[in-house]
C-alpha positions as CSV (number, residue, x, y, z in Angstrom):
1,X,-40.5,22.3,-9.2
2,X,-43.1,20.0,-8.1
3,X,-42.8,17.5,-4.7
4,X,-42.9,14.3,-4.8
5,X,-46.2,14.6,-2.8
6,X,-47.6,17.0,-5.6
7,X,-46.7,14.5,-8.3
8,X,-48.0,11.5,-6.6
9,X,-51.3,13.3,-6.6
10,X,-51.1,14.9,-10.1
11,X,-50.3,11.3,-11.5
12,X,-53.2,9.7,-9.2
13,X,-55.8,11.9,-10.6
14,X,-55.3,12.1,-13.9
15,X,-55.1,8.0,-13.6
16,X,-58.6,7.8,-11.9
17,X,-60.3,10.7,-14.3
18,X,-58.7,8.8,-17.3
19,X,-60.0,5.7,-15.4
20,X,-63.7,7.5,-14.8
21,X,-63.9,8.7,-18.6
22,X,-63.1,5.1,-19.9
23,X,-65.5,3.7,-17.9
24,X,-68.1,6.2,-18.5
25,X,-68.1,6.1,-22.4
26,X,-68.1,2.4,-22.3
27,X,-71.3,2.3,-20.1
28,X,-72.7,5.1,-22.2
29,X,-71.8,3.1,-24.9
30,X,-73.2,-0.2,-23.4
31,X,-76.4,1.9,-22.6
32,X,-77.3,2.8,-26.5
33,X,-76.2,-0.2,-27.5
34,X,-78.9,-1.7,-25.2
35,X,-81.8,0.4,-25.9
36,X,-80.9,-0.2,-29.8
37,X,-81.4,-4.0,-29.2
38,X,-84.9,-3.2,-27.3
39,X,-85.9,-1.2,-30.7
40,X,-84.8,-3.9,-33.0
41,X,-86.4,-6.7,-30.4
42,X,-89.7,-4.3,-31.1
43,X,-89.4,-4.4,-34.5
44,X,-88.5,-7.9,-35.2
45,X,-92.1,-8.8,-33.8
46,X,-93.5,-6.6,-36.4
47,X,-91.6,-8.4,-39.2
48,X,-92.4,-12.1,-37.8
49,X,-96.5,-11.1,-38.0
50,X,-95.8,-10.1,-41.5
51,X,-94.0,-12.7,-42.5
52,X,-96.7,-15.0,-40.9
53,X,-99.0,-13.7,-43.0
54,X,-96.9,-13.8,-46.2
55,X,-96.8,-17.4,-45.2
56,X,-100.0,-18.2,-44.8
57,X,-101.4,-16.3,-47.7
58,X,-98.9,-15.3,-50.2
59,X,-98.3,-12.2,-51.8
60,X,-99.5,-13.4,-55.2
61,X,-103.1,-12.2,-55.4
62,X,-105.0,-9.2,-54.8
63,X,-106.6,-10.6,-51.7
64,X,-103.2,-11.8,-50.2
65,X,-102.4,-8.1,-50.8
66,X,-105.5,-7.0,-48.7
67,X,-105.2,-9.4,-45.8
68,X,-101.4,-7.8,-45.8
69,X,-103.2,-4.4,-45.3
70,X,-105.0,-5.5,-42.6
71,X,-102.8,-6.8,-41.0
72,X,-100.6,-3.6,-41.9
73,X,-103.4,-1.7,-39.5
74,X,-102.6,-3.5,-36.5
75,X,-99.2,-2.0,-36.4
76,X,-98.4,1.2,-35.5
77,X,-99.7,4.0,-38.6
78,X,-95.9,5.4,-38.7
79,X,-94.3,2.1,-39.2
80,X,-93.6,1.4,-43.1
81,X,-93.4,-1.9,-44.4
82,X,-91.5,-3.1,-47.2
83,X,-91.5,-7.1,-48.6
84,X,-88.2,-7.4,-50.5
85,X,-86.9,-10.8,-52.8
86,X,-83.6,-12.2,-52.6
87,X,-82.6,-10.8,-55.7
88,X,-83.4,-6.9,-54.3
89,X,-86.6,-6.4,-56.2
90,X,-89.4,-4.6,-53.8
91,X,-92.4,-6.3,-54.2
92,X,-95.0,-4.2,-51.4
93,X,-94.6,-1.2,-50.2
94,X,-97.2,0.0,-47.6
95,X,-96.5,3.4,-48.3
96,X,-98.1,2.9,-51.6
97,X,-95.4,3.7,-53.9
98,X,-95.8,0.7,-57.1
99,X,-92.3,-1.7,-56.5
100,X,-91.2,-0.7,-59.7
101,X,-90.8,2.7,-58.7
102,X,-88.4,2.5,-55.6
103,X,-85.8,0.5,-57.8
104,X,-83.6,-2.5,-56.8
105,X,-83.1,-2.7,-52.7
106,X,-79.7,-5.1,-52.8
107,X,-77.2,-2.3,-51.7
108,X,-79.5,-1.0,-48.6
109,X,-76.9,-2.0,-45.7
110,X,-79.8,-3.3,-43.8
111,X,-80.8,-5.5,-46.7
112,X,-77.3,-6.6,-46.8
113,X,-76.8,-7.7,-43.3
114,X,-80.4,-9.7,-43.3
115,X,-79.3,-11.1,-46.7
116,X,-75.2,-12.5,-44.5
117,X,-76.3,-12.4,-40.9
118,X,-80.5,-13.6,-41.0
119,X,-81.0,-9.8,-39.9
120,X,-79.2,-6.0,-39.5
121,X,-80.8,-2.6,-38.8
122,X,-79.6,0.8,-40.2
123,X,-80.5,4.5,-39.0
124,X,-79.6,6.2,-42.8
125,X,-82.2,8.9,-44.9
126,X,-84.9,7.7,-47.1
127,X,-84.4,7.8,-51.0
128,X,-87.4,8.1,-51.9
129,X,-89.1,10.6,-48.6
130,X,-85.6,12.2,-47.7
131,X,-85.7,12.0,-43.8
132,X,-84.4,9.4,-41.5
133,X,-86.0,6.2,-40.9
134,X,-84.7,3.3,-38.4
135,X,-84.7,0.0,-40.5
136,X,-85.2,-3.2,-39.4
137,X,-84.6,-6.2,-41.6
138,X,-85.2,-10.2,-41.3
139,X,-85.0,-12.9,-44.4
140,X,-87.5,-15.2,-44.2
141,X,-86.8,-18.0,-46.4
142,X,-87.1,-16.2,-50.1
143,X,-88.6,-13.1,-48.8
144,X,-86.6,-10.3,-46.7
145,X,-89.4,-8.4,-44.3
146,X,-88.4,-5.0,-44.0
147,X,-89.8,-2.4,-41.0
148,X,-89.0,1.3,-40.3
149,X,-90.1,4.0,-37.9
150,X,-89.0,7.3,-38.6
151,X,-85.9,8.6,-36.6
152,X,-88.0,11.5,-35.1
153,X,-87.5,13.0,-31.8
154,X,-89.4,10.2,-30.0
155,X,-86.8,7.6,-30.9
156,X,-83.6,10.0,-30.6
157,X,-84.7,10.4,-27.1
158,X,-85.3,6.7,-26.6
159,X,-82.2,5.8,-28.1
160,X,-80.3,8.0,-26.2
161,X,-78.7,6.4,-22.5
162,X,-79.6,7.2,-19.1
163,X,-77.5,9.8,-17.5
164,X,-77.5,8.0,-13.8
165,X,-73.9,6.0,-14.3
166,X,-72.5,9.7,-15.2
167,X,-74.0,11.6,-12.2
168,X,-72.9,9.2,-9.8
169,X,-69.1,8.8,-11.3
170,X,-69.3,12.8,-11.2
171,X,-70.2,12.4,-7.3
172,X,-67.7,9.6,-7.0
173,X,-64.5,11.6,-7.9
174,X,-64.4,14.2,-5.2
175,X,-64.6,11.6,-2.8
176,X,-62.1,9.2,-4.3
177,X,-59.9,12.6,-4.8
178,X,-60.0,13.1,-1.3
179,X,-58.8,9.7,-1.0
180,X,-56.2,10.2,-3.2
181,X,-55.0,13.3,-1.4
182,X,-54.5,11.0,1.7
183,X,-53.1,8.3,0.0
184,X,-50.4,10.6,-1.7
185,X,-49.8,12.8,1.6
186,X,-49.0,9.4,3.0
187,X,-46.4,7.9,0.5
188,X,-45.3,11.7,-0.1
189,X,-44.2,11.9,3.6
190,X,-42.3,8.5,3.4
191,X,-40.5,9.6,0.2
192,X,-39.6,13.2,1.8
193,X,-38.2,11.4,4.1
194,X,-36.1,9.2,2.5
195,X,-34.7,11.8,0.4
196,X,-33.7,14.2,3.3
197,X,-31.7,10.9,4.6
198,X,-30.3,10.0,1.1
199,X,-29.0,14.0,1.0
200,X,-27.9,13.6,4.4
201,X,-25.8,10.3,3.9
202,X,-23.8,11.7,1.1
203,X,-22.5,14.6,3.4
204,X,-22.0,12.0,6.5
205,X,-24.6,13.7,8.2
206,X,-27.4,11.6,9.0
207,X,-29.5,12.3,11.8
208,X,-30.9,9.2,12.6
209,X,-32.6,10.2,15.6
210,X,-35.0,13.4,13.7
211,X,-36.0,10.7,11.2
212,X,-39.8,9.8,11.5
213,X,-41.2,7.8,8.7
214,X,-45.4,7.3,8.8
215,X,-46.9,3.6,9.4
216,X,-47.3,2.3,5.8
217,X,-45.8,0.0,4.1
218,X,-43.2,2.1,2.1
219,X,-42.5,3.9,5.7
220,X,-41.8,0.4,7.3
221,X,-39.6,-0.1,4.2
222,X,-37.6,3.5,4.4
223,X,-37.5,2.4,8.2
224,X,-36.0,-0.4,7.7
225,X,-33.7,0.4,4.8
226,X,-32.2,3.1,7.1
227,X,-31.9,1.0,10.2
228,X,-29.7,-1.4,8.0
229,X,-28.0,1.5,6.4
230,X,-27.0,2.7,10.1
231,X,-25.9,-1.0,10.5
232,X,-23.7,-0.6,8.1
233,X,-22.4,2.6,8.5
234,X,-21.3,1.3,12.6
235,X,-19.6,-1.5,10.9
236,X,-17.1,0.3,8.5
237,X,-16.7,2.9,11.3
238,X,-15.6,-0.7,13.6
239,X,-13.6,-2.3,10.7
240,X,-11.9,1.2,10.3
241,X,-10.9,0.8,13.8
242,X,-10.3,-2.8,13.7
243,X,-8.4,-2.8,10.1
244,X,-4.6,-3.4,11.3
245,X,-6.2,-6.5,13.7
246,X,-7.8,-8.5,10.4
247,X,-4.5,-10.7,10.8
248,X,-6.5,-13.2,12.5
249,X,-8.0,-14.3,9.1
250,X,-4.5,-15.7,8.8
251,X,-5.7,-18.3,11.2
252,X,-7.2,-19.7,8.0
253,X,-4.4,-20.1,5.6
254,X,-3.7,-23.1,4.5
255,X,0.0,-21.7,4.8
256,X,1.9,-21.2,7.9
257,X,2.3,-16.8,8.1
258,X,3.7,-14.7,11.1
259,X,4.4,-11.5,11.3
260,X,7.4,-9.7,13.3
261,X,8.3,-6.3,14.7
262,X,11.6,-4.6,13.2
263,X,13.2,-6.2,16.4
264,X,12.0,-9.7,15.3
265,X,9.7,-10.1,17.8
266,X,6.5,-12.1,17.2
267,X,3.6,-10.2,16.8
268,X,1.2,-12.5,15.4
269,X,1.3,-16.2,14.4
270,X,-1.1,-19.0,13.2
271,X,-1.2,-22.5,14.4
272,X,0.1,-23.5,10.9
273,X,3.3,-21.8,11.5
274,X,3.9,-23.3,14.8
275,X,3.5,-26.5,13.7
276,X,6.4,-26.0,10.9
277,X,8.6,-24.2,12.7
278,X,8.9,-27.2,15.2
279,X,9.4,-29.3,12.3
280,X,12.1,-27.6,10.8
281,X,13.4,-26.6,14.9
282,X,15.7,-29.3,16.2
283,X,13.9,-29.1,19.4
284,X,9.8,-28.4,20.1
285,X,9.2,-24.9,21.3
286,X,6.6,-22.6,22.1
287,X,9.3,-19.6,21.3
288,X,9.4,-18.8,18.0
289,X,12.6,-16.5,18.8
290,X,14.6,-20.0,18.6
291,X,14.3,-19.4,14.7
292,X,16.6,-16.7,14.4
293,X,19.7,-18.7,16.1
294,X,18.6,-22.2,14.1
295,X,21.0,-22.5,11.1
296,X,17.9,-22.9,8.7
297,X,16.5,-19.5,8.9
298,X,20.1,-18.0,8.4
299,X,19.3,-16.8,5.0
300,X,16.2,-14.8,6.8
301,X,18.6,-13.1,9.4
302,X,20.9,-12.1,6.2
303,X,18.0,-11.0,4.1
304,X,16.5,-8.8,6.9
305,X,19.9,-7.2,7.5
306,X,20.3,-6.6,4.1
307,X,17.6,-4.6,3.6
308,X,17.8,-2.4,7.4
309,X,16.8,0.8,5.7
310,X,13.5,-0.4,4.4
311,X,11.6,1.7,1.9
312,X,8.9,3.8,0.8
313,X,5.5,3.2,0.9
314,X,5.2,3.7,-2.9
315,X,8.0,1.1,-3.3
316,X,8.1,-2.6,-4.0
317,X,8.8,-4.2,-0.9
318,X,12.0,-6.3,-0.8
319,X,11.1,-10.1,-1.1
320,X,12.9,-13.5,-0.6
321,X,11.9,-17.2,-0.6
322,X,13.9,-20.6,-0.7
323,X,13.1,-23.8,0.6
324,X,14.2,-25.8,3.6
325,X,14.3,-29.4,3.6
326,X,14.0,-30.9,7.5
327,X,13.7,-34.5,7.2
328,X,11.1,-36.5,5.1
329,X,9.2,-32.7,4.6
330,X,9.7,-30.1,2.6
331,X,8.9,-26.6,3.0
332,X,8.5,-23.2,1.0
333,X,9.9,-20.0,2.7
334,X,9.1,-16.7,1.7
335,X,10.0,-13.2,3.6
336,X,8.1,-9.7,2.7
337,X,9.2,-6.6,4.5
338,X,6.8,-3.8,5.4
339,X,7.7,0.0,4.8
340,X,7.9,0.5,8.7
341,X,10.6,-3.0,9.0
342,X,8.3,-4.8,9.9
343,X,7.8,-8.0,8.1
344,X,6.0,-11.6,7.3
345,X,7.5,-14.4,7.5
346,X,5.2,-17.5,5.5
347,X,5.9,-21.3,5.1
348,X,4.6,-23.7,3.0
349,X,4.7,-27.8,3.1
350,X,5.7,-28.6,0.0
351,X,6.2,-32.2,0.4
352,X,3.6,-33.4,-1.4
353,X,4.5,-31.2,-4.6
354,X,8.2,-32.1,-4.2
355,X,7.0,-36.1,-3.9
356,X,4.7,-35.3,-7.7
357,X,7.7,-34.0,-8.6
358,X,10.0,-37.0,-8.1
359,X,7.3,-39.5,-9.2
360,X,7.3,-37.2,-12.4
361,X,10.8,-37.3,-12.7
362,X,10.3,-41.4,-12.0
363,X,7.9,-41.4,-14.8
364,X,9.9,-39.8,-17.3
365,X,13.1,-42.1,-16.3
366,X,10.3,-45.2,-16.8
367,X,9.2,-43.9,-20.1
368,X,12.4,-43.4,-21.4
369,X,13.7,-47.1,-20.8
370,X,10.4,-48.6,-21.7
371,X,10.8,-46.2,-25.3
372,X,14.1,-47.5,-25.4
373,X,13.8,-51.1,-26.1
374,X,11.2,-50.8,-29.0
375,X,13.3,-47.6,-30.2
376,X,16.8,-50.0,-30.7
377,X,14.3,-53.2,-31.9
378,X,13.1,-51.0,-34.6
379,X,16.6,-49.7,-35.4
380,X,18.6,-53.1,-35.2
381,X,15.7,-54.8,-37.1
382,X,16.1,-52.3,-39.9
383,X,19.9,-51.8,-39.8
384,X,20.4,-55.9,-40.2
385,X,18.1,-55.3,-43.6
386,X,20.4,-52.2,-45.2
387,X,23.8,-53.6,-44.1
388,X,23.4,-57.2,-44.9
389,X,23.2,-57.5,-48.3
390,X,22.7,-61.3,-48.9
391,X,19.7,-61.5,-46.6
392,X,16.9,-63.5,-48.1
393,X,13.5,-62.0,-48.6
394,X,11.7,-64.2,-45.8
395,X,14.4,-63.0,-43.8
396,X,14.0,-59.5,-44.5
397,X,9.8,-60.2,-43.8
398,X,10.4,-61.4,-40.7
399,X,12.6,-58.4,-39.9
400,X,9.8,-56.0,-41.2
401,X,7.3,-57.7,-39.1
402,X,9.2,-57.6,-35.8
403,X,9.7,-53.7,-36.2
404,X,6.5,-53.4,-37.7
405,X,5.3,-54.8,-34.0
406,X,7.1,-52.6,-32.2
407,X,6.6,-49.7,-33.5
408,X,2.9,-50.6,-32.9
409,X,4.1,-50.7,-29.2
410,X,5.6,-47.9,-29.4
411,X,2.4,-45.9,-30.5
412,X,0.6,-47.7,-27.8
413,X,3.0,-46.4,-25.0
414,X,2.6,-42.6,-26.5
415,X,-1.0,-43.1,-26.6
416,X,-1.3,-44.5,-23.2
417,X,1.5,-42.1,-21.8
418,X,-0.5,-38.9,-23.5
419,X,-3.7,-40.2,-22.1
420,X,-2.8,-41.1,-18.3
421,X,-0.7,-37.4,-18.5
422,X,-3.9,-35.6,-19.5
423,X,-6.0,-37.8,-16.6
424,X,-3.5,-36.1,-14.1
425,X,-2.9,-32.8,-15.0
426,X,-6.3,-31.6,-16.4
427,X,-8.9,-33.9,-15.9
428,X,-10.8,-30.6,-15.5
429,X,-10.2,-29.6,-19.2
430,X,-11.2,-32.6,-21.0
431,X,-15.1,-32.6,-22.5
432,X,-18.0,-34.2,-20.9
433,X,-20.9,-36.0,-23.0
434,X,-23.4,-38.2,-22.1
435,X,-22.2,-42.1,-22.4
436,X,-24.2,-45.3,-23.0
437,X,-21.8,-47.8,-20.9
438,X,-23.8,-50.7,-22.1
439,X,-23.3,-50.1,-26.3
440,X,-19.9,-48.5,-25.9
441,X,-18.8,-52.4,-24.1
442,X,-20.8,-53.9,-26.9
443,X,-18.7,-51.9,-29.4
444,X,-15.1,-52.5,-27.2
445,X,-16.1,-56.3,-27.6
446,X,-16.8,-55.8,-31.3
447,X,-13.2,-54.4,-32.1
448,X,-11.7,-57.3,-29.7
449,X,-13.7,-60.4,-31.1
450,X,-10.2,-61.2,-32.9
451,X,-8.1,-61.2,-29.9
452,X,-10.5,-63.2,-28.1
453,X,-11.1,-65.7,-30.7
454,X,-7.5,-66.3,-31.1
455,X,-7.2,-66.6,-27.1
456,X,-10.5,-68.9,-27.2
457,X,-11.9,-66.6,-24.7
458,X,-15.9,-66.1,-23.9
459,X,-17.0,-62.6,-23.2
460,X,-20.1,-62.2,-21.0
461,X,-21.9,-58.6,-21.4
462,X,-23.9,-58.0,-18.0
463,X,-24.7,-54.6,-18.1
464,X,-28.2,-53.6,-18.8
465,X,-29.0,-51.6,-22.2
466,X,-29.2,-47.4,-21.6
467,X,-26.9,-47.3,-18.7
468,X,-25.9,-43.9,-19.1
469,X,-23.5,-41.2,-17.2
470,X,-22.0,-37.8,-17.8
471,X,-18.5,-38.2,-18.4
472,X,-15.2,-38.0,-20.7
473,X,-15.8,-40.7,-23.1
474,X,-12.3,-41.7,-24.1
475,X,-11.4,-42.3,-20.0
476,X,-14.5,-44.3,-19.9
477,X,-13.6,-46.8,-23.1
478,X,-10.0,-46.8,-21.9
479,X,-10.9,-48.1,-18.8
480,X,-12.9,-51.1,-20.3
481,X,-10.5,-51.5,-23.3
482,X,-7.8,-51.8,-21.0
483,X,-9.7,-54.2,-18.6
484,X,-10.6,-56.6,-21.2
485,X,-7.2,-56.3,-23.3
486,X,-5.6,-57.1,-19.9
487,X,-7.7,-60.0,-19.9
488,X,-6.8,-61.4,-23.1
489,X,-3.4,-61.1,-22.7
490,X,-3.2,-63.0,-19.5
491,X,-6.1,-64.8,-18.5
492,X,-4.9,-67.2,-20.5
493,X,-6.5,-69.7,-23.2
494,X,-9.8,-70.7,-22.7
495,X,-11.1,-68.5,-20.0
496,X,-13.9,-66.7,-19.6
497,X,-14.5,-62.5,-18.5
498,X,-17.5,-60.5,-17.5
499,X,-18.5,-56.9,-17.2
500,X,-21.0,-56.9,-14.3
501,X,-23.6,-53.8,-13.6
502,X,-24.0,-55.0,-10.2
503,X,-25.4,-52.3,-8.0
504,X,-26.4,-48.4,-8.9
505,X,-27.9,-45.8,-6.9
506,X,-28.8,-42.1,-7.4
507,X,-25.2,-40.6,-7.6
508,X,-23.1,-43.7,-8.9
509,X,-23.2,-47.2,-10.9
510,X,-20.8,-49.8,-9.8
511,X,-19.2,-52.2,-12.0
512,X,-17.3,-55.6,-11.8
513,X,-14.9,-57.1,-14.2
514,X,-13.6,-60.3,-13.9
515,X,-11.9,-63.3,-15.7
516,X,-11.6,-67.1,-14.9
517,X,-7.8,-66.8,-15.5
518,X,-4.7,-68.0,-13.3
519,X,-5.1,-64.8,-11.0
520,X,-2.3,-62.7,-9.7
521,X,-0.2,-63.5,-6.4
522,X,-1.4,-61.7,-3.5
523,X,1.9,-60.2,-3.0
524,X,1.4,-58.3,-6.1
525,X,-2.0,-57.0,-5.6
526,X,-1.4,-53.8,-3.9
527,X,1.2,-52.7,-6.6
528,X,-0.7,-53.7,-9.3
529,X,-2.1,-50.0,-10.8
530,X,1.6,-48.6,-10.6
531,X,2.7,-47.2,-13.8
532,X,5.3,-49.9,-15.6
533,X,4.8,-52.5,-12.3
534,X,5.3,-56.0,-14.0
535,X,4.4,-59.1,-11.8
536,X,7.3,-60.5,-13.2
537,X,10.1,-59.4,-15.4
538,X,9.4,-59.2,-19.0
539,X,5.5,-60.1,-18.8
540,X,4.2,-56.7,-20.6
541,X,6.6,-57.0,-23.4
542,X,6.2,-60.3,-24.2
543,X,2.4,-59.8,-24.3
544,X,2.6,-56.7,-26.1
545,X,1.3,-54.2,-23.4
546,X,2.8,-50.6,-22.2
547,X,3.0,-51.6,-18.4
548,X,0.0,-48.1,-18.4
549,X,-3.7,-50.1,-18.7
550,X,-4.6,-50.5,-15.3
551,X,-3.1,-47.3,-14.2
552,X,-4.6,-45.5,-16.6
553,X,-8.1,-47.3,-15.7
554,X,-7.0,-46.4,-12.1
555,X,-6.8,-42.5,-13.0
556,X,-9.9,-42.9,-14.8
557,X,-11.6,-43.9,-12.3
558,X,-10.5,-41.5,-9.9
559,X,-11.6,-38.8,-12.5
560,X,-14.9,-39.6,-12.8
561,X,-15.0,-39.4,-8.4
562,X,-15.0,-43.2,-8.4
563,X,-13.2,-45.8,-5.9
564,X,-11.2,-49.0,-7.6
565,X,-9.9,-52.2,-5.9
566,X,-8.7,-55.8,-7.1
567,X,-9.1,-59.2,-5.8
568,X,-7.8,-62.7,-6.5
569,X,-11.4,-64.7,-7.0
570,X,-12.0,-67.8,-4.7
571,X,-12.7,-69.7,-7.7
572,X,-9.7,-68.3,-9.6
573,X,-9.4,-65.5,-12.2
574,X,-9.0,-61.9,-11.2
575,X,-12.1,-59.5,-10.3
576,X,-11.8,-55.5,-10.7
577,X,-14.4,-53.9,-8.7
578,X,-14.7,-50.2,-9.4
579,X,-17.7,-47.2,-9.3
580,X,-18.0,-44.2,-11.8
581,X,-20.3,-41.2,-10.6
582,X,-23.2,-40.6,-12.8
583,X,-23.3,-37.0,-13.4
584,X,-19.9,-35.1,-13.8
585,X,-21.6,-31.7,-14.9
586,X,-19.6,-29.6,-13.2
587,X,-16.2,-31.0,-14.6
588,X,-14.1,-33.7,-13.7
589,X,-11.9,-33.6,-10.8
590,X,-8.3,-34.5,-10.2
């Protein structure tokens, strides 16, 4: 089998000679090629004195024929000269043959080429003296002026290219093999090399010490390539040694973990931990063995005695959690024995989950009075209309239109309810397009014009055409829907509200909506995005609202990374000052 070294060279000399022959035949090539261009240069004088003297005297008269001749002498006694038409028809030959004889010319390739490219040459046999002839052609206006020297031995040899680029690409190649021989001894050394420590790292043997790679670029490479595999090979040996002391990447847990020897004694412990275990301890203490006699961690003490004897290795190891509650916190417990007793002890603030929880569980209580009311409405309304039979038809109208209305609130409160749920609890699943802020407030006015009419309210549109963003389109119209339907219902007649593009920069576009209305009391503000919060008792259902806009503007907001405040106006109304980010590409966040 071959080396590498062997190969390299193999491969590098058939390249160059492959190289050398290509070159070679194309400059061999070049070289006929340009001694056939100094014959046809040589030629084409001939044919322009000719056809000087066609031109001057014609070929239509015995004398015109004899100056021809003469002029025939000056050129060299070999050459033959032939005056062809268009059509192919010889008319002189200075061989003396009569035109008739040598029939029609059109197919000669020479004739051919002077007849579609001005001029062409051919080396082809005579028909009419059976050897070879060169042939030169050139059209001349009606005429085609053909000359030919006969391919004898003294053009074949001038024809034929020096040998000179040969001899010296002959002399050339043992020098570049012995290049080559170098060059491949080099890389071939490198490559050795590098193998031997490749065969060597697969047994775990590597000698670093007995390998020598040469200067070069692919030694430097192998060099370094080893140094780093060395590198590596120190560290696995280190974390090997160092495995069972990785506990200090619990010091990054968001989670408070410790871990405890069979006897319960505190091996390791993170800051986190520390911190909740005082919280749940009655009293602050830097010893954690207060846990095991604190009335909260009972159920740990029972669960560890439980389960004395352990297990195998191969077995699922025993595991416990419940949750402690120690004052306005709340935390997660959880308790995983190891094979050899000794075990983890983790905790967990849940208080935040536990306070979504309630406000979820506050929600739903919320939604279920506020579905409530339109639910009986609908139901008295169209109970009085079955059971009381002597109930005029304007009666039984007005009935029909009072459910009718609330069961139109009642679709707006699923709506809202679906919409400010799906804000929360995947803002990260909803789609993402590219929004024109300016036409979709054009469009929200559109479907409004009614409501404002009826209120006598003027609309103001200050945001400039193509103000775009990347963002969840119905979140973006429900947050101006909801703004200006807020409006409506309780600016109050005869107001005024603008949507303001007041300020933008390279990451977000800031808004302002406001209204000339009565305002809201101070008191109020802070509380006014809560979900069902009513400035005063029965305001949203006598204006036909779900107690949901502005806290579903609120969340949508917040999803789109944007801030949102509210502020009576010094010269009354109320002004909503909020900013969406223009480019939510990588998802919306919660």
């Amino acid at each position: 089998m071959l080396s590498y070294r062997s190969k390299l060279l193999l491969n590098f000399t058939l390249l160059f000679a492959a190289f050398t022959l290509l070159l070679v035949g194309f400059q061999y090539n070049r070289e006929r090629q340009y001694r056939r261009e100094l014959l046809e240069a040589r030629l084409l004088s001939y044919a322009d004195l000719v056809a000087g003297d066609i031109e001057t005297n014609g070929l239509n008269s015995t004398a015109a024929v004899e100056e021809l001749k003469k002029v025939k002498l000056l050129l060299p006694k070999e050459l033959r000269l032939t005056v062809i038409g268009k059509n192919g028809t010889v008319i002189y030959e200075s061989d003396g043959m009569m035109p008739h004889e040598m029939g029609n010319h059109h197919d000669r390739p020479e004739v051919r080429l002077a007849l579609n490219e001005n001029e062409g040459s051919d080396i082809r046999a005579s028909v009419t003296e059976g050897k070879e002839f060169f042939y030169f052609a050139k059209a001349y206006g009606s005429l085609i002026v053909r000359v030919a020297l006969p391919y004898d031995d003294e053009v074949r040899n001038f024809m034929k290219a020096d040998n000179v680029f040969l001899w010296f690409a002959l002399m050339l190649f043992p020098i570049v093999l012995v290049l080559l021989i170098y060059i491949s001894d080099h890389f071939g050394k490198a490559i050795a090399q590098l193998r031997l420590f490749i065969s060597s790292a697969d047994r775990g043997l590597v000698d670093y010490d007995q390998l020598k790679f040469p200067h070069s670029e692919l030694g430097d490479v192998a060099a370094t390539l080893t140094l780093k595999y060395r590198q590596l090979d120190e560290s696995n040996r280190q974390i090997a040694l160092e495995r069972e002391r990785l506990l200090r990447h619990f010091l990054y847990s968001e989670a408070g973990i410790a871990i405890f020897s069979p006897d319960r004694q505190k091996i390791f412990a993170n800051p986190k931990f520390t911190q909740y275990a005082n919280t749940i301890l009655d009293r602050p203490t830097a010893d954690l063995n207060a846990l095991w006699s604190n009335e909260r961690f009972q159920p740990v003490c029972e669960f560890l005695e439980q389960n004395e004897n352990g297990g195998s290795p191969v077995q699922e190891a025993p595991l416990f959690r419940y949750t402690i509650q120690a004052g306005s916190s709340c935390f997660a417990v959880q308790v995983l024995i190891y094979s050899d007793q000794s075990f983890e002890l983790s905790l967990t603030d849940t208080t935040q989950a536990e306070q979504t929880k309630k406000l979820k569980q506050q929600m739903s209580n919320n939604i279920t009075h506020e579905l409530r009311t339109p639910v009986s409405s609908i139901r008295g309304y169209l109970e009085t209309i079955l059971e009381c039979a002597g109930l005029n038809e304007q009666r039984k109208e007005d009935f029909l239109r009072k459910a009718h209305a609330q069961a139109v609130r009642l679709t707006d409160l699923i709506r809202d309810v679906a919409l400010i749920t799906k804000a929360e609890e995947a803002p990260e699943a909803l789609p993402l397009e590219t929004i024109d802020v300016s036409r979709m407030v054009e469009d929200i006015a559109d479907e409004l014009r009614g409501g404002m009419e009826q209120a006598g309210m003027e609309f103001q549109h200050l945001i400039p055409p193509v103000t775009m963003l990347t963002g969840n389109y119905s979140l973006v119209y429900a947050i101006f829907r909801n703004l200006m339907e807020n409006s409506i219902r309780y600016a109050g007649q005869g107001t005024k509200m603008c949507a303001e593009l007041y300020n933008e920069d390279k990451d977000f576009l800031y808004f302002s909506f406001r209204d000339t209305g009565c305002g809201v009391p101070e008191e109020h503000l802070p509380r006014l995005f809560e979900r069902f919060y009513r400035v005063t008792e029965g305001r949203t259902r006598d204006c036909g609202g779900t107690g949901l806009g502005l806290s579903i503007v609120r969340n949508a907001v917040l999803c789109h990374s944007g801030e949102i405040s509210v502020r009576n106006r010094k010269g009354g109304g109320l002004e909503i000052l909020f900013c969406l980010k223009k480019n939510h590409k990588g998802g919306l966040r919660n």
